[in-house]
C-alpha positions in Angstrom: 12.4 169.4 108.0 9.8 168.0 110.6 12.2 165.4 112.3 10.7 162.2 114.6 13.0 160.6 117.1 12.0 157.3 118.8 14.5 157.1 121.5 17.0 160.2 121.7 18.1 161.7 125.3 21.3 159.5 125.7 24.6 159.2 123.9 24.4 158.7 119.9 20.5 159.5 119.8 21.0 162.5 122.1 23.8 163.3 119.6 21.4 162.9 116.5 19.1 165.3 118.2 21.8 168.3 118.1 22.8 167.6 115.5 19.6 168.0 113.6 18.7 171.3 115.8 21.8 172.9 115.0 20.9 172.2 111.2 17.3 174.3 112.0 14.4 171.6 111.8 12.1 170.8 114.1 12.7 167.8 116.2 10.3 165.6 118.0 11.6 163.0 120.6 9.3 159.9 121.4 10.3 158.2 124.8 9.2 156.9 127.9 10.3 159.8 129.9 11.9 157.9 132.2 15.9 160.1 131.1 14.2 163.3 131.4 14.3 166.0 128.0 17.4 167.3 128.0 16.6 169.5 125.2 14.2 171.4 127.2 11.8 173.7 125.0 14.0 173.0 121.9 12.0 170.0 121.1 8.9 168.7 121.6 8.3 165.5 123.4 5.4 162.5 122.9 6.3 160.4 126.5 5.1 157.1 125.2 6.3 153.4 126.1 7.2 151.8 122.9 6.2 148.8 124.0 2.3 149.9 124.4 1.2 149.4 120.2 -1.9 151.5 121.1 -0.5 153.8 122.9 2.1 154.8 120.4 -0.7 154.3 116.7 -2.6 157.0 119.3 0.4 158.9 119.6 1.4 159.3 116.1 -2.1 159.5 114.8 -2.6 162.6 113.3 0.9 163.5 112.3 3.8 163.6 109.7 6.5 163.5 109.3 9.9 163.7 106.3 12.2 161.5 108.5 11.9 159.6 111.3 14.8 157.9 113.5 14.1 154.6 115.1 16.8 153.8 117.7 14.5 151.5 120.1 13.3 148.9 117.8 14.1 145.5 118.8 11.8 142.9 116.9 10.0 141.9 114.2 6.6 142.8 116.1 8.3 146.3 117.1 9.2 146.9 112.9 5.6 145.6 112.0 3.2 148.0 114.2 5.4 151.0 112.9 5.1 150.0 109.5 1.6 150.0 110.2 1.1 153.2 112.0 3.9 155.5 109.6 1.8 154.7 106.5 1.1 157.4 104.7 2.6 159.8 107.8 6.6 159.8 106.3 8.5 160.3 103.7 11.7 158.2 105.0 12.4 155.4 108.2 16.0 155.4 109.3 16.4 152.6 111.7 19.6 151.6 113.9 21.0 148.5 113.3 23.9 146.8 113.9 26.8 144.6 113.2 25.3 141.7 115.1 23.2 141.1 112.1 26.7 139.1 110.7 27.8 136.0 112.0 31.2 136.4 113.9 33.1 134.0 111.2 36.7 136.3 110.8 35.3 137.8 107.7 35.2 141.5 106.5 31.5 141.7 106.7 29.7 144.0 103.7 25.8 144.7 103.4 25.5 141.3 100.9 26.6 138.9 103.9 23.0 139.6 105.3 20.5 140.2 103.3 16.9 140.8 104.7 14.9 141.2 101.9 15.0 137.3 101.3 15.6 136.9 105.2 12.5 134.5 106.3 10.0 136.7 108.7 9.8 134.9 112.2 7.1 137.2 114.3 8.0 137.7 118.4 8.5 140.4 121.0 12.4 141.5 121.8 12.5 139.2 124.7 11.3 136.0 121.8 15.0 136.8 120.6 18.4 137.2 120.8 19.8 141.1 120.2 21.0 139.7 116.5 18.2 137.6 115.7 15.8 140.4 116.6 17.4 143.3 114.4 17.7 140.5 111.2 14.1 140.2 112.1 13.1 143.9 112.5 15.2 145.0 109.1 13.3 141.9 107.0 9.9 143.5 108.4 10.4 146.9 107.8 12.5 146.1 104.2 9.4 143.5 103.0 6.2 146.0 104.7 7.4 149.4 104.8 5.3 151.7 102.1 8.3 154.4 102.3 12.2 154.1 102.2 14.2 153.1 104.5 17.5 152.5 105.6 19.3 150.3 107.8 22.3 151.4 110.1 24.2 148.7 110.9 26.7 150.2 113.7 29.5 148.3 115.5 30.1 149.0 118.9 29.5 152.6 119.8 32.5 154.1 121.7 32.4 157.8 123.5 32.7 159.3 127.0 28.9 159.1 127.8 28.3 155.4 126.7 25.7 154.5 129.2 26.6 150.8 128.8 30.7 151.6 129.9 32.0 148.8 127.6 35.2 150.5 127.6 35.0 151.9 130.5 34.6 147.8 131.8 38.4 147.7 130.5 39.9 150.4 131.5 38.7 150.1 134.9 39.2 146.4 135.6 42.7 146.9 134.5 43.4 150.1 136.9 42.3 148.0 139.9 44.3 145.5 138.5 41.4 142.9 138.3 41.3 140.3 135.6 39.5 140.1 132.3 38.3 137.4 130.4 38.8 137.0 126.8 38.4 134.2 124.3 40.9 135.8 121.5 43.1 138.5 122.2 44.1 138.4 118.3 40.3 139.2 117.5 40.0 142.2 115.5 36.6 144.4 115.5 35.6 148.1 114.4 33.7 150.2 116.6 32.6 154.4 115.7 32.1 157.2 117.9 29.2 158.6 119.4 29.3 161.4 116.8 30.2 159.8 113.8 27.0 157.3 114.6 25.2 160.6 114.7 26.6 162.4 112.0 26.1 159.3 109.9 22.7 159.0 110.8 21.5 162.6 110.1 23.4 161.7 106.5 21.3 158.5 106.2 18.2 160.9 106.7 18.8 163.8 104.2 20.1 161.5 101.7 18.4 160.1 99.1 19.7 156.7 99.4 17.6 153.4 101.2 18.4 150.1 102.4 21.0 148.4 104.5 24.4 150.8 105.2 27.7 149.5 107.5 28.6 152.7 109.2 32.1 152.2 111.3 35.6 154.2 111.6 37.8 153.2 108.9 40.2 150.2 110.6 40.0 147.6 112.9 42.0 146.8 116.1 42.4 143.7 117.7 41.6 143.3 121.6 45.2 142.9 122.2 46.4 145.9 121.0 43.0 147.6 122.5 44.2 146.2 125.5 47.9 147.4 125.1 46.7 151.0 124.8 45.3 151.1 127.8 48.2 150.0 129.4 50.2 152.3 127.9 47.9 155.4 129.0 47.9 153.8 132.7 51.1 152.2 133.1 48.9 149.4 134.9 49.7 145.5 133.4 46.2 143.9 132.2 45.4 140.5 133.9 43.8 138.4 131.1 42.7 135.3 131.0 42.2 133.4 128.2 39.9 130.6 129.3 37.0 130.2 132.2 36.8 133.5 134.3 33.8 134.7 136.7 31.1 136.4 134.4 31.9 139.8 136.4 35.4 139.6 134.6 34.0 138.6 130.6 34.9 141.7 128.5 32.2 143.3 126.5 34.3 143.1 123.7 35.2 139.2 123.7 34.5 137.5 120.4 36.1 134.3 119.1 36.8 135.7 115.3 37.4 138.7 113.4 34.2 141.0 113.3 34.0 144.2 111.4 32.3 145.8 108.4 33.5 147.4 104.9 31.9 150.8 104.7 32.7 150.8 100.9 28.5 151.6 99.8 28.4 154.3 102.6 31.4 156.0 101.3 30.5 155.6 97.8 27.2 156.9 98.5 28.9 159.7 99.6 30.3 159.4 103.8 33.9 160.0 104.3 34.6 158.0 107.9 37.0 158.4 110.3 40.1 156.6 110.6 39.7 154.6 113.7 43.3 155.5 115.0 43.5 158.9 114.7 40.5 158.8 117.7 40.8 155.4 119.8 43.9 156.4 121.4 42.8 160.2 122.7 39.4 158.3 123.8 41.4 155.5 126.2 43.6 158.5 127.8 41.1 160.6 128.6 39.0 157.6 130.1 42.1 157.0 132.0 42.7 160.4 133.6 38.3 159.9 134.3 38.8 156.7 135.9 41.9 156.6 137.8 
């Protein structure tokens, strides 16, 4: 298949990309060109900022496409021009969301606790918005305007060696040079998926016939205590937490005041057999441990 990537030369999209080589169609990556190709002549490239609408209709003009991957779209005004300018040019969108479209209330969140095709439109650019607000936005524009399927990746917190953002890697450092983290519930329980399975799940979203909103996570859920307790098992360092206050260099990534994590029961019913989050979680801290120390 001819295969469009917006966004793809770091972790999970750079995953995606192999992914979809390795299955023999022909990839395209649109970015700004600013992480280099890593793919070298395996792909082609469009270098594009996203953020330029004519730039990227001009772009994308005379092309088409049977699936293309949005991982950079932020806002309603983002989903809207792309609507516009894939018309008629693919056969399917499959854009990454997330599990920020929930609200962090201690329930088991499933696809029906947001539902953006009665979601009320709100136009702005990414910076109009929070992260949330602008993915609802983005999946109510592309679910209400989009003339072709699409489907809606709702990720947690993507874990792996190569996460560019080092959430985990916050932890697991603070807590070898014995520096303090702040946390407003240790009891909090989330899910989170690896690099790999957000791929793998992804390329399945994209050669399957199936549209809408999908929760993609490992099976399970661990709370940040017991996160925290496995990284002090592979260190044999005591973590420092505080509970209250803390300098905003010390605030874990992770800290959330509920419960927050998704029921993959559609996905696996349409067919996606996750991970259990425990059989990974553990290798992943000890190896960032013997990085790190």
């Amino acid at each position: 298949m001819n295969i469009l990537v917006l966004g793809g030369t770091r972790f999970f999209g750079k995953k995606l990309i192999e992914l979809c080589l390795q299955n023999g169609h022909s990839v395209t990556i649109l970015t700004r060109g600013q992480s280099g190709n890593p793919f070298g002549t395996k792909v082609k490239q469009l270098v594009v900022n996203r953020d330029d609408a004519d730039a990227l209709s001009q772009a994308l003009s005379s092309t088409t496409w049977d699936i293309v991957y949005d991982n950079i779209c932020y806002s309603p005004n983002e989903a809207h021009k792309i609507c516009e300018i894939l018309e008629g040019k693919t056969n399917k969108l499959v854009f990454t969301s997330t599990l920020s479209t929930y609200e962090i209330d201690g329930t088991v969140k499933t696809e029906d606790d947001f539902n953006p095709y009665d979601y009320e439109v709100r136009m702005g650019n990414r910076e109009d918005l929070s992260y949330g607000e602008g993915k609802r936005q983005a999946e109510a524009v592309l679910f209400k305007e989009a003339t072709f399927p699409v489907v809606a990746v709702r990720f947690p917190i993507v874990m792996g060696e190569n996460d560019y953002t080092r959430r985990l890697h916050f932890h697991v450092e603070r807590i070898l040079q014995e520096q303090p983290i702040s946390l407003p519930n240790v009891d909090a329980k989330m899910s989170y998926i690896t690099d790999d399975e957000a791929a793998a799940f992804l390329y399945f979203a994209g050669i399957t016939p199936i549209d809408g909103p999908f929760n993609a996570t490992a099976t399970g859920a661990i709370s940040l205590k017991n996160l925290i307790g496995l990284i002090e098992e592979a260190s044999g360092k005591h973590a420092k937490i505080s509970l209250v206050g803390g300098d905003e260099k010390s605030q874990s990534p992770y800290g959330v005041p509920a419960d927050w994590y998704m029921s993959t029961t559609k996905a696996e019913a349409a067919g996606f057999a996750f991970s259990q989050l425990h059989d990974w979680l553990p290798a992943l801290v000890q190896t960032l441990v013997k990085e790190l120390q």
